[in-house]
Backbone as a printed PyTorch tensor [residue, N CA C, xyz], in Angstrom:
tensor([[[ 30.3810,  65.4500,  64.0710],
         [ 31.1180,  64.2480,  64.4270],
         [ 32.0380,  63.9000,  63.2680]],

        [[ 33.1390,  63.6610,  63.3030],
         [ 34.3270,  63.8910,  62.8660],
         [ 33.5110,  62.1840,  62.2070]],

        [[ 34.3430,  61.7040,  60.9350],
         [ 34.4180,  60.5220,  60.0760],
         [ 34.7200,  59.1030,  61.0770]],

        [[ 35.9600,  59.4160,  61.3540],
         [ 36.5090,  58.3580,  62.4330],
         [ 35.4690,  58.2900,  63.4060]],

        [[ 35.0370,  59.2180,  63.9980],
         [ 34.4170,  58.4370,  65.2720],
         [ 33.0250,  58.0070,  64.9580]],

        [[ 32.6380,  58.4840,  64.1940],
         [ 31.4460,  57.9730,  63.7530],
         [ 31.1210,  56.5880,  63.2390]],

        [[ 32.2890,  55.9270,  62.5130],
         [ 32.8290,  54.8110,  62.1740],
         [ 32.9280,  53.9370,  63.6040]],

        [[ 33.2890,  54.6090,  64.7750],
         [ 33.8250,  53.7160,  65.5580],
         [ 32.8000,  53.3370,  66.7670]],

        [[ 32.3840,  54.7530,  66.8690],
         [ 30.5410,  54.8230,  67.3700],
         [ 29.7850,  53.9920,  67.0090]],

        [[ 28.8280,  54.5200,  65.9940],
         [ 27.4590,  54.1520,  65.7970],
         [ 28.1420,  52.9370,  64.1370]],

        [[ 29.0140,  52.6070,  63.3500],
         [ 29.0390,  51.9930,  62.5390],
         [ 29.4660,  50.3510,  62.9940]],

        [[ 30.7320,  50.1830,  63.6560],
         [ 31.4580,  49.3130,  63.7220],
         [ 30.1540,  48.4170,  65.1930]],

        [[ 29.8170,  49.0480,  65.6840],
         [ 28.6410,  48.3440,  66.8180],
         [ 27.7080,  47.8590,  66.0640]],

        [[ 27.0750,  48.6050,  65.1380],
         [ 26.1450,  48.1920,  64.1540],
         [ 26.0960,  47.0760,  63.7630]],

        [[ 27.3790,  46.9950,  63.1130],
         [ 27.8240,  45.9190,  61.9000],
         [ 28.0540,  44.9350,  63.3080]],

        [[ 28.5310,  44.6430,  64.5450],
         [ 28.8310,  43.6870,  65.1450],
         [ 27.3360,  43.3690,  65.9130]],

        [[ 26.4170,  44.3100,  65.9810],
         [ 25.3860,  43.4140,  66.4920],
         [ 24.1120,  43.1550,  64.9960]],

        [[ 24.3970,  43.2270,  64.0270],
         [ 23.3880,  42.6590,  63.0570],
         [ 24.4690,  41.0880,  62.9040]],

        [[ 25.9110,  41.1880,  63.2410],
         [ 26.2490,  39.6710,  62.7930],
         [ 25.6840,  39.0120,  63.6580]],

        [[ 25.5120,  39.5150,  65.3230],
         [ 24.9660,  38.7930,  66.5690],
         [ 23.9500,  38.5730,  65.4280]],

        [[ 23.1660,  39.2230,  65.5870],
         [ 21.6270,  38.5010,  64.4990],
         [ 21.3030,  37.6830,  64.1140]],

        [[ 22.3090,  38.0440,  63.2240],
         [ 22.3970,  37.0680,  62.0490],
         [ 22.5930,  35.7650,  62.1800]],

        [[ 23.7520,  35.2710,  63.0600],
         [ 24.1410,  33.8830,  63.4400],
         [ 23.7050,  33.4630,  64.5570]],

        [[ 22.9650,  34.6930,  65.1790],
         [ 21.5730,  33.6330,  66.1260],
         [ 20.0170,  33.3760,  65.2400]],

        [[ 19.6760,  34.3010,  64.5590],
         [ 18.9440,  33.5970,  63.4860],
         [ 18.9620,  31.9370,  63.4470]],

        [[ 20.2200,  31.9320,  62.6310],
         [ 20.4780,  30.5370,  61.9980],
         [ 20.8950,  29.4610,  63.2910]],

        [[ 21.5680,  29.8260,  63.8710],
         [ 21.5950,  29.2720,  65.2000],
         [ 20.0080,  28.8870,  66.0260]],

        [[ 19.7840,  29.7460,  65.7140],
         [ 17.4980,  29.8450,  66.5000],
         [ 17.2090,  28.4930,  65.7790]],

        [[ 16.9810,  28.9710,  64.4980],
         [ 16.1580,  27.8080,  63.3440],
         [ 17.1100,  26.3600,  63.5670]],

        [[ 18.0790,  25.9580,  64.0670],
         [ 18.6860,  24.6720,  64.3600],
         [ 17.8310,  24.0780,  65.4490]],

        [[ 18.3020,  25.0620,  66.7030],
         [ 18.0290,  24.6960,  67.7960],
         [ 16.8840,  24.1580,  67.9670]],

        [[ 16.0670,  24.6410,  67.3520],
         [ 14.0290,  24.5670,  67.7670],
         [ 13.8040,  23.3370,  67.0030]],

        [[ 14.6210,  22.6470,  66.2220],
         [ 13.8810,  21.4000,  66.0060],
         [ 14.3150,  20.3810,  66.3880]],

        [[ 13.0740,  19.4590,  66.6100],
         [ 13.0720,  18.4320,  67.6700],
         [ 14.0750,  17.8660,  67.0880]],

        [[ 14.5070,  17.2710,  65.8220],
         [ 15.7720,  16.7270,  65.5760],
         [ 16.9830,  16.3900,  66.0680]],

        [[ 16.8370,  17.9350,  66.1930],
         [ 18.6050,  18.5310,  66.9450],
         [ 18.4230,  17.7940,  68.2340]],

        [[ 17.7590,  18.1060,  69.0250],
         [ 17.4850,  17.5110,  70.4640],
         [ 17.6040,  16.1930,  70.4480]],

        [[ 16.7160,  15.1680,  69.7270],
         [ 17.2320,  14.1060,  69.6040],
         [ 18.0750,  13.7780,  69.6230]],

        [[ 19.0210,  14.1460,  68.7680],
         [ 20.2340,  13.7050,  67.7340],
         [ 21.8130,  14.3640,  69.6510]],

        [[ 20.8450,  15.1820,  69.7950],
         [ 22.0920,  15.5000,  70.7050],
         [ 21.3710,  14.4190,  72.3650]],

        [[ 20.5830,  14.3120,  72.4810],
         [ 20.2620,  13.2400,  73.7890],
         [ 20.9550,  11.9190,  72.9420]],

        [[ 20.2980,  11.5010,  71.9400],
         [ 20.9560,   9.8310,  71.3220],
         [ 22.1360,   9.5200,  70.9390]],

        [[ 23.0580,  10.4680,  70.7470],
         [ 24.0020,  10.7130,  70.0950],
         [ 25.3760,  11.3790,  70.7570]],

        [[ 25.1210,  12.4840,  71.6400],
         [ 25.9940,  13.0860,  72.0560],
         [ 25.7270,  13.2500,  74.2240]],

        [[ 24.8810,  12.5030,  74.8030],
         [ 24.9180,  12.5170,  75.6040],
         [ 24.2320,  11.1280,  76.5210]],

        [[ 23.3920,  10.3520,  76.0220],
         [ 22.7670,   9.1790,  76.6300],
         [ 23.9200,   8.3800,  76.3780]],

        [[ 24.4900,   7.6140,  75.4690],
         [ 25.1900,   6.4970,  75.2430],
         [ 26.5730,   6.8040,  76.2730]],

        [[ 27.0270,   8.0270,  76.2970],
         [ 28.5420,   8.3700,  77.4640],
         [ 27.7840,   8.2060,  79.1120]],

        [[ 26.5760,   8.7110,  79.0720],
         [ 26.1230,   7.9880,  80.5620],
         [ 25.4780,   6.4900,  80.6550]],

        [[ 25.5290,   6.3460,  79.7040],
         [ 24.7520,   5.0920,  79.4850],
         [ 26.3070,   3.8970,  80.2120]],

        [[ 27.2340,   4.2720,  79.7540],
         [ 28.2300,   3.4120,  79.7120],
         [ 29.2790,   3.6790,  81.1860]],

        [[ 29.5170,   5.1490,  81.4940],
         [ 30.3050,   5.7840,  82.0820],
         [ 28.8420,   5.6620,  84.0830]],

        [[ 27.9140,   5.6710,  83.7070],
         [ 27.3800,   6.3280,  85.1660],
         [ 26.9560,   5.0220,  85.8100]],

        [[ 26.5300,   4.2180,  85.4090],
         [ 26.3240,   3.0990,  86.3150],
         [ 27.2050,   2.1900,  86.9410]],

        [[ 26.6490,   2.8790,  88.4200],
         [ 27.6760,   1.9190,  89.2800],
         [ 27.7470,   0.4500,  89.6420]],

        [[ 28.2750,  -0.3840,  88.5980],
         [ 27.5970,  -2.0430,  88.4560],
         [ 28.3910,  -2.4660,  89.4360]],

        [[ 28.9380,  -2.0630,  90.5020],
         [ 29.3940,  -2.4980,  92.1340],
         [ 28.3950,  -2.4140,  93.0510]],

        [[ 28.2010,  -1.4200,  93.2730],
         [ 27.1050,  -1.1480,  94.2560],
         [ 25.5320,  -0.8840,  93.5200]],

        [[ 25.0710,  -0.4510,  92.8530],
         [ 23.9230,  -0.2560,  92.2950],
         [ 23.7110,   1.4300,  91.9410]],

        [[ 22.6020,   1.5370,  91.1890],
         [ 22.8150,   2.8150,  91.0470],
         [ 23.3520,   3.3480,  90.6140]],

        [[ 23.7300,   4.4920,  90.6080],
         [ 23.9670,   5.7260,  89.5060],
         [ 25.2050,   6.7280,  90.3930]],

        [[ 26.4750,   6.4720,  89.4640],
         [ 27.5700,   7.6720,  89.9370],
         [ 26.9050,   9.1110,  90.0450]],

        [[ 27.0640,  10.4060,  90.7880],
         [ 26.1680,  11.0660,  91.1730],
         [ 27.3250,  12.1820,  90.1640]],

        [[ 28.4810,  12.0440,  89.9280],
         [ 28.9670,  12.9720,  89.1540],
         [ 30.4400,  12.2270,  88.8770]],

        [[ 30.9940,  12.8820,  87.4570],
         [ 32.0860,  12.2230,  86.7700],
         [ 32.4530,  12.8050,  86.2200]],

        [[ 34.0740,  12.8680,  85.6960],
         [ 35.2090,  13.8710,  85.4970],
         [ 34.6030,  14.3440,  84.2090]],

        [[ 35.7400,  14.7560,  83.3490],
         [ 35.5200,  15.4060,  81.9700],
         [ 36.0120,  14.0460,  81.3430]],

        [[ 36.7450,  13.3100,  81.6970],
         [ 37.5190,  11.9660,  80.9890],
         [ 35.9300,  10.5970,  81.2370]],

        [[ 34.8020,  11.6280,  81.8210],
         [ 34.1370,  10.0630,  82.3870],
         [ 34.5810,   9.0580,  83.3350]],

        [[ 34.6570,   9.7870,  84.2170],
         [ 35.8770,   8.6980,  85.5830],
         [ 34.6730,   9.3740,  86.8990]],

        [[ 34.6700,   7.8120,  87.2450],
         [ 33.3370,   8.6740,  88.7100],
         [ 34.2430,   9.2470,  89.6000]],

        [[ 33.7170,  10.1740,  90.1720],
         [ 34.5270,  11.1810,  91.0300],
         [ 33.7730,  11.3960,  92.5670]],

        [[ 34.1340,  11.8070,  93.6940],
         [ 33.1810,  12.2190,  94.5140],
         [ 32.1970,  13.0590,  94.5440]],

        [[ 31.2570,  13.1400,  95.0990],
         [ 30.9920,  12.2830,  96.4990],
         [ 30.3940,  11.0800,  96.1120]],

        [[ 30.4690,  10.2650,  96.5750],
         [ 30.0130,   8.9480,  96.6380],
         [ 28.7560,   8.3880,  97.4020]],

        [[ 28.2890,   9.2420,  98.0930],
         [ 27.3390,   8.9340,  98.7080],
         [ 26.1520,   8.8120,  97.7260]],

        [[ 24.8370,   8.0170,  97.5370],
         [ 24.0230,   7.9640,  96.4450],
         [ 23.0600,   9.3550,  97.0820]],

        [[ 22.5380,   9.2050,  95.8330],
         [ 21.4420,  10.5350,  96.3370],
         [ 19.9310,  10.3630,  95.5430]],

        [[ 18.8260,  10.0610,  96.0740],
         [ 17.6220,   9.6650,  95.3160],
         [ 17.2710,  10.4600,  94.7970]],

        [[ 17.3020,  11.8690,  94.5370],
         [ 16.7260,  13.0120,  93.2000],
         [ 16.9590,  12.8760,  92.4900]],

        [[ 18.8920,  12.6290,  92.8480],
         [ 19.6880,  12.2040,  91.1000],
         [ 19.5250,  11.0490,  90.4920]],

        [[ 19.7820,  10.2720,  91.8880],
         [ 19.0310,   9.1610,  90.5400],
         [ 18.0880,   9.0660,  90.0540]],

        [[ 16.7760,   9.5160,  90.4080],
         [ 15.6270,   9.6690,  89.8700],
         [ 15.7700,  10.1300,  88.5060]],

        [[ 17.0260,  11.5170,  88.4110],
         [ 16.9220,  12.3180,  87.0140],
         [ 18.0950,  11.0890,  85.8580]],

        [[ 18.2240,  10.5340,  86.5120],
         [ 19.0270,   9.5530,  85.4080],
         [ 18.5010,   8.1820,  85.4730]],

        [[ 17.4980,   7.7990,  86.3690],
         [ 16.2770,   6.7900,  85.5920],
         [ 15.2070,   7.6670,  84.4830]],

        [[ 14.8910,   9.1180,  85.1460],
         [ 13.7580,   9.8130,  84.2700],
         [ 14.7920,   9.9050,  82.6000]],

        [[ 16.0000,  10.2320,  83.0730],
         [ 16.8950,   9.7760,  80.9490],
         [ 17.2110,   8.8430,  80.8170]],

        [[ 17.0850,   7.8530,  81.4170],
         [ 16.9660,   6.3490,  80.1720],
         [ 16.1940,   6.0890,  79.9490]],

        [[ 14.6340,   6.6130,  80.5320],
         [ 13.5910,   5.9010,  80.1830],
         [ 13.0320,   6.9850,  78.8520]],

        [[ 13.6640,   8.6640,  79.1110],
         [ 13.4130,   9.5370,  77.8560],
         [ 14.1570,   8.7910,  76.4160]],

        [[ 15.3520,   8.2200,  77.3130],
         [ 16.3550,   7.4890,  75.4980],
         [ 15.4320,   5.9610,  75.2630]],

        [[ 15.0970,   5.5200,  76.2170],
         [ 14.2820,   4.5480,  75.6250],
         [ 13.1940,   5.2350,  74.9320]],

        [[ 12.3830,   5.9330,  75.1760],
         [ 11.0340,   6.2660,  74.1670],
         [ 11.3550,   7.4900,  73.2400]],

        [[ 12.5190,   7.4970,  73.3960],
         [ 12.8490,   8.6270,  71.4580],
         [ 13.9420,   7.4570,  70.6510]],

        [[ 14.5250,   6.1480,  71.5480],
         [ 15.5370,   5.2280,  70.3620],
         [ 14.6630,   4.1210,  70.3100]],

        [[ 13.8340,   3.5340,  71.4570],
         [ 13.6660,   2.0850,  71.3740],
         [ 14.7610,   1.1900,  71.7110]],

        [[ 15.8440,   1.3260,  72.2360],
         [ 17.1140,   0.9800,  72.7680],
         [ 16.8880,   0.0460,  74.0510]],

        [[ 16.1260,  -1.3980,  73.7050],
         [ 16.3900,  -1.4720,  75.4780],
         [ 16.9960,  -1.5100,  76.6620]],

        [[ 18.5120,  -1.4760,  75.7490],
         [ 19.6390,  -0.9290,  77.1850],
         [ 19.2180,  -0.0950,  77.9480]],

        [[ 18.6730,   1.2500,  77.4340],
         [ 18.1450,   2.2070,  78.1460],
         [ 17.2520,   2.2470,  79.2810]],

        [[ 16.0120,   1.2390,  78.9090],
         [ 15.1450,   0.4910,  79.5700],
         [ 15.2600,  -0.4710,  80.5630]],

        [[ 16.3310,  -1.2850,  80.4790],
         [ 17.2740,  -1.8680,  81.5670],
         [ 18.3190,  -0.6780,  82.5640]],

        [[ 18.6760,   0.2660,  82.1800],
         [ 19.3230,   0.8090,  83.0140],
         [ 18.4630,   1.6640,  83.4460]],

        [[ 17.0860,   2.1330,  83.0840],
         [ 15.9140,   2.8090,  83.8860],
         [ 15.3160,   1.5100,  85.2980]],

        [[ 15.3640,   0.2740,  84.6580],
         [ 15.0590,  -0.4000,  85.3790],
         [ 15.8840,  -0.7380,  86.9010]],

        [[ 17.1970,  -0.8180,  86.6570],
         [ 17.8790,  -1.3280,  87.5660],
         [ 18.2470,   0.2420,  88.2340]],

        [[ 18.1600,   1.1870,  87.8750],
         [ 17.8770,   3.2370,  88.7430],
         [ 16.8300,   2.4670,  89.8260]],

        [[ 15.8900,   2.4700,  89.2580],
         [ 14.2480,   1.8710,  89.9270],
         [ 14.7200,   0.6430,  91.0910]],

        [[ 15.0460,  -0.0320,  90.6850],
         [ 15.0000,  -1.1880,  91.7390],
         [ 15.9060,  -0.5290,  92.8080]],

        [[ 17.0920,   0.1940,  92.7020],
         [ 18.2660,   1.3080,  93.4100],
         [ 17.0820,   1.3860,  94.5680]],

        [[ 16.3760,   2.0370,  94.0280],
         [ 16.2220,   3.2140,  94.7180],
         [ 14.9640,   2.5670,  95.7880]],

        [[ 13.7710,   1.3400,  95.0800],
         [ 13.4540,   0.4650,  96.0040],
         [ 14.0370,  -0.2740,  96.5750]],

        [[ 15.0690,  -0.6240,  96.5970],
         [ 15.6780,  -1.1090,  97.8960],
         [ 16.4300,  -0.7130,  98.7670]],

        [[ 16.9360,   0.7490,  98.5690],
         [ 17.9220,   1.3730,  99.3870],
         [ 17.5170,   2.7880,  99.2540]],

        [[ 16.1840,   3.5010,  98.5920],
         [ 15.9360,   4.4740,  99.1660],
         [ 14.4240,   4.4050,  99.8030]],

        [[ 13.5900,   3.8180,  99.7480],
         [ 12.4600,   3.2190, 100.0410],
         [ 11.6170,   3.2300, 101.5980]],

        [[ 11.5730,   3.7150, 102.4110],
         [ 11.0900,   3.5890, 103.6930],
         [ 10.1500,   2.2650, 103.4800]],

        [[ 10.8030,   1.1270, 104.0550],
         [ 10.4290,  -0.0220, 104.1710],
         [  8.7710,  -0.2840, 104.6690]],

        [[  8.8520,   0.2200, 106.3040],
         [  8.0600,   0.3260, 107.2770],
         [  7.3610,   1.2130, 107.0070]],

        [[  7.0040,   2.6380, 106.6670],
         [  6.3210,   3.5030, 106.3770],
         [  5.6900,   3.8470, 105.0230]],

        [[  6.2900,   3.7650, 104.1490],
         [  6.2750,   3.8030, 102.4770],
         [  6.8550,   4.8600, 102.1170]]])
């Protein structure tokens, strides 16, 4: 095997998957601590739904919203989702202590007893 191809073969792949490695290594050891997670629910994702998803017209929870944070369709409510965005304010309430969070878990909850609720049946 000639210099060049050997270089282009088995060297230059080499060297590009030990950098993969390498900067998932360090990338690994970020990710896995609870910190990071925190810091990215309290920080980089509860407070933009916190502000942007509640629909203080009708009740409840926008079911999806642009990249600018602008509610978008469909409009129809949907009780899973809101369920999963009462189940994260009540996660940002018990990792901040924030009771906004706790109020907007609360008023998901009441949503969903009064307008998803089978009255007559349970």
């Amino acid at each position: 095997m000639k210099k060049r191809n050997l270089f282009k073969q088995v060297l230059v792949p080499s060297l590009m998957l030990a950098s993969v490695i390498y900067l998932a290594g360090s990338v690994r050891e970020k990710v896995l601590t609870a910190e990071y997670w925190r810091k990215q629910a309290l920080h980089d994702i509860i407070p933009y739904w916190y502000k942007h998803a509640q629909d203080k017209e009708h009740g409840g929870f926008y079911l999806a919203l642009s990249r600018e944070w602008k509610p978008i369709p469909p409009w129809e409510k949907s009780p899973p989702m809101i369920s999963r965005d009462v189940y994260g304010f009540c996660a940002a309430f018990l990792l901040s202590g924030d009771e906004r969070y706790w109020t907007a878990a609360r008023q998901g909850v009441d949503f969903l007893l009064n307008h998803a609720w089978d009255k007559e049946y349970g």
